[in-house]
C-alpha positions in Angstrom: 84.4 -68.0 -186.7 84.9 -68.9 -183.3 83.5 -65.8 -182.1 80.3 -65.9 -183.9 79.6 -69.0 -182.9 79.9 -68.0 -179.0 77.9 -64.8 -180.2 75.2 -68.0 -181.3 75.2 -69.8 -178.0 75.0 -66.6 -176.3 71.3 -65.8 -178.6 70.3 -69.1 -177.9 71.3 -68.9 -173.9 68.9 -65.4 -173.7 66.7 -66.7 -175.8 66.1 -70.0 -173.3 65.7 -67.4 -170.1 62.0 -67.6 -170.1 61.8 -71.4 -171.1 64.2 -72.1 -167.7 61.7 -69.8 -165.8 58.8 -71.5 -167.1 60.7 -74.6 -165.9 61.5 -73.1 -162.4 57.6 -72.5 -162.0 56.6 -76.1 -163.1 59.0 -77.7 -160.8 57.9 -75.7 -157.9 54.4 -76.1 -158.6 53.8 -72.7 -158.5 49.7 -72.0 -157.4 48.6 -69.5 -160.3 50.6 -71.7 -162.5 49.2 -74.7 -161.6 45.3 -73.0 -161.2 45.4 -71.3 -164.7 46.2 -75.3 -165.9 43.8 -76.5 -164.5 40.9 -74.2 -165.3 41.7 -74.1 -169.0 41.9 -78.0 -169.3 38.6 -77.9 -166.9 37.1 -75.6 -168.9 38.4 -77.1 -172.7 37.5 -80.6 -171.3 33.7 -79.4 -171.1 33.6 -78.1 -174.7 34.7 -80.8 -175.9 32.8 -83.7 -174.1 29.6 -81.2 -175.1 30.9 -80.7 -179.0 32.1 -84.4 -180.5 32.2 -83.2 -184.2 34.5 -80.1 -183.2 36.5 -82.6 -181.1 37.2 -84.9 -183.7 38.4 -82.5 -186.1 40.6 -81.5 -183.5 41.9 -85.0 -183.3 42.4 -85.0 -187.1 44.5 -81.9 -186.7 46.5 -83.2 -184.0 46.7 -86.8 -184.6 47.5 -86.4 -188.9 47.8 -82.7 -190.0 50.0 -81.3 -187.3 51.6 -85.1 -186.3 54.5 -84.6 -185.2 55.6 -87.4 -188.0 53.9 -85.4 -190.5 56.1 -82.6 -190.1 59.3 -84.7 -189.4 58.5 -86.1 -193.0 57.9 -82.4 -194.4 61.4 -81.5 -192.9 62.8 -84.6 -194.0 61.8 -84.0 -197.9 63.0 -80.7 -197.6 66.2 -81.8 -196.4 66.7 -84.1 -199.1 65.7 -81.6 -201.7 68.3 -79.5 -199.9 70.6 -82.1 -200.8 69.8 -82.3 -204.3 70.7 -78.4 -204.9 73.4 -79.0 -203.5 72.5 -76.6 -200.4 75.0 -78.4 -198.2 74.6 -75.9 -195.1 70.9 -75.3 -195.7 70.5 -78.7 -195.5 72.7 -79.5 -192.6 70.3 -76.3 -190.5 67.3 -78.0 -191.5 68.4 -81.6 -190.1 70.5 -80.2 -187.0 67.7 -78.0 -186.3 64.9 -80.5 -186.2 66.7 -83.3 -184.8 68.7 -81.2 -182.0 64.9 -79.6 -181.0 62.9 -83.4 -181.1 66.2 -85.0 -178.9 65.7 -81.3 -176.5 62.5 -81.9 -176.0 62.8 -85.5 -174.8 65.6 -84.8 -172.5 64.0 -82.4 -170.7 60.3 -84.4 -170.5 62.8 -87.0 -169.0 64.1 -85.0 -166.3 60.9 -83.5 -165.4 59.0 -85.8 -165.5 55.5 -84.5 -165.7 52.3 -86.2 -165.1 49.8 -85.7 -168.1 46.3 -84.0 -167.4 44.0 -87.0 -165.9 40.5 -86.3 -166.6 37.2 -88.1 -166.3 35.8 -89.2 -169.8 39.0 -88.0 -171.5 38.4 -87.7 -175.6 42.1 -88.2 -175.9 45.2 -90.3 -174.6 49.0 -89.6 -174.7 51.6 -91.8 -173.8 55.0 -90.4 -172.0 55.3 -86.9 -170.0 54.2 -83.7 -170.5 56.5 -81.2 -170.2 57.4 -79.6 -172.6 54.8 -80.7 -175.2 56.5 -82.6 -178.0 53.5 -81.7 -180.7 54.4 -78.2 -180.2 58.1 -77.8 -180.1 57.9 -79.9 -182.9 55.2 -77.5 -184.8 57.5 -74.8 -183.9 60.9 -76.0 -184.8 59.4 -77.8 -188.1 57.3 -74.5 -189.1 60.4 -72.6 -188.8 62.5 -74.7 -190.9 60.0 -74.8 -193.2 58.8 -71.2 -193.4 63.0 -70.2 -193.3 64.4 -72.1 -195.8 61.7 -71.5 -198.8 61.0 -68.0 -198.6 63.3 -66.7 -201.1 61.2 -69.1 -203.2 57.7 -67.2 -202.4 57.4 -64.0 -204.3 56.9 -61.2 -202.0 53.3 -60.5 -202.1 52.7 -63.8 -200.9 55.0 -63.9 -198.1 53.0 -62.6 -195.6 50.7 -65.3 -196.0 53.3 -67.9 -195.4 54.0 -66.6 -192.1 50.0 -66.7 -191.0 50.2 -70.0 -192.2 53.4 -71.2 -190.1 51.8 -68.8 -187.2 48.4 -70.4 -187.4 50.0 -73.4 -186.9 51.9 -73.4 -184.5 49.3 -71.8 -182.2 47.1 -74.2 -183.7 49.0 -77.2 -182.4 49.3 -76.2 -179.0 45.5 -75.2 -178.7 44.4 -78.8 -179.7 46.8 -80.2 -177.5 45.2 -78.2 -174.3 41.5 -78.5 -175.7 42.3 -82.7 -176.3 43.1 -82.7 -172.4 46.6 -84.1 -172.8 48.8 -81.3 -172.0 48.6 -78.8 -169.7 48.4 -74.9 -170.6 52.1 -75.0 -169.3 53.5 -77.9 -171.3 52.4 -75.6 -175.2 53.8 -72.4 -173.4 56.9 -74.5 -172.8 57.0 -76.1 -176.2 57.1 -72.8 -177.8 59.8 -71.2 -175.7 62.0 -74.5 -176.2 61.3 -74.7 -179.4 61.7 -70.6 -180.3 65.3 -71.2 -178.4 66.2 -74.2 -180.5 65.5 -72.0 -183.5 67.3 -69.2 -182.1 70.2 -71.1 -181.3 70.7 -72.7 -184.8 69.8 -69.4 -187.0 72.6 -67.5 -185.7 74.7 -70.4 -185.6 73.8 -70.4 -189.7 74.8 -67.0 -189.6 78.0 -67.7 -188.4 78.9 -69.6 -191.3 77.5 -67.3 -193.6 79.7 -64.6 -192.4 82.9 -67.3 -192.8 81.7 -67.4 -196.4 82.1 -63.8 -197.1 77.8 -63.8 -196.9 76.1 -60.7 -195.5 73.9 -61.1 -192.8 69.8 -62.0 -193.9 66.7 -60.2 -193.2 64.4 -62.8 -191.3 61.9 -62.0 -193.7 64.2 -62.8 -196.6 64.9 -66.4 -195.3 67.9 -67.4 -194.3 69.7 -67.9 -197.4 68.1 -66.1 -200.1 70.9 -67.5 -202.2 68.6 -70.3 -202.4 67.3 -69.3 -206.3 70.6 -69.1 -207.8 71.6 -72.0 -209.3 74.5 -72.6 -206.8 73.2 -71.6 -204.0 76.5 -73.1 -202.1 79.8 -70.7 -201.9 82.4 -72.2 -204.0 84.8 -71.5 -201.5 84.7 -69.5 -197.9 84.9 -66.1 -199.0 83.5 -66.6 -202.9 80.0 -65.5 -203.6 78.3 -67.6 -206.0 75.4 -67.3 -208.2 73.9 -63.9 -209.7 71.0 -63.1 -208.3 70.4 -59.7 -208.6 70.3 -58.5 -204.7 
């Protein structure tokens, strides 16, 4: 067990490498970096000011749809329907997952410390820094919790279409974030690498302690424990399959 878990928090240490380069960049205020943020909130900033009705759905996206409340809620249900099946280590992914990427993300906006965009006639306002954007590494880590745990409840046909759906939102998050003026094109990049890592970091930990109860390893595409449908989906013991779904 001890093993795998190192084996985890050596996927989630790779899988942060380009999150601490983005970081490097920001904190050196790297030129291209800092010109490519700037011409795509310039450049957002106009369409929006120009197009109020596409602007406010944007803000209805950002502010209710994708909040990050919204989707702490959504995890939040799930969790405690987790709980009800009696999905003990489902349920305890779901929470550490979400919780460990939403207290990430604040650590590191504290020790950055990143100004937000300041534009004139801004259509939107944000309180606290800006890197790594919060709405994002929250779309991501949420949309992957989501999209993870309830597959094996999708029939496969459909499955594809829950991915486009977690996809579109998560890109969709970050792109109303940049087009609202209150991140920078930096801040989304750096949500979704956090955020990727956070997932990362957590799914093979979850595979550790499938292994320690005698589980083979999951297909991403098959969730991460497609165990789920039986009616226990928990091990009895470590070691002890249970359930009989046919596999």
């Amino acid at each position: 067990m001890g093993v795998r878990l190192l084996l985890a928090v050596g996927a989630g240490a790779v899988a942060a490498v380009p999150f601490g380069l983005l970081l490097l960049l920001v904190e050196g205020a790297w030129p291209p970096l800092l010109r490519l943020d700037a011409g795509a909130a310039r450049q957002l900033h106009e369409v929006a000011l120009a197009h109020p009705g596409w602007t406010a759905t944007l803000r209805f996206l950002s502010d209710w749809l994708w909040d990050p409340a919204t989707l702490r809620i959504a995890v939040a249900l799930l969790t405690g329907w987790l709980l009800y099946r009696r999905a003990w280590r489902l349920a305890a992914w779901a929470a550490t997952t979400a919780i460990g990427g939403a207290l990430t993300g604040v650590l590191v906006k504290v020790v950055v410390e990143r100004a937000r965009p300041s534009l004139q006639d801004p259509v939107a306002q944000a309180p606290g820094y800006s890197f790594p954007s919060g709405h994002t590494m929250t779309a991501t880590t949420s949309c992957a919790v989501l999209l993870l745990v309830l597959l094996p409840l999708v029939p496969r046909r459909w499955r594809g279409l829950c991915w486009a759906a977690a996809g579109i939102s998560v890109l969709g998050v970050g792109f109303t974030r940049i087009a609202l003026g209150v991140h920078w094109f930096s801040d989304v990049i750096g949500g979704w690498l956090l955020g990727g890592a956070v997932v990362v970091l957590t799914g093979w930990a979850f595979e550790a302690w499938r292994s320690d109860a005698g589980r083979p390893r999951t297909d991403v595409s098959e969730g991460l424990e497609p165990e789920l449908t039986d009616e226990e989906p928990e091990p009895r013991a470590y070691g002890t399959e249970s359930g009989s779904r046919d596999r």
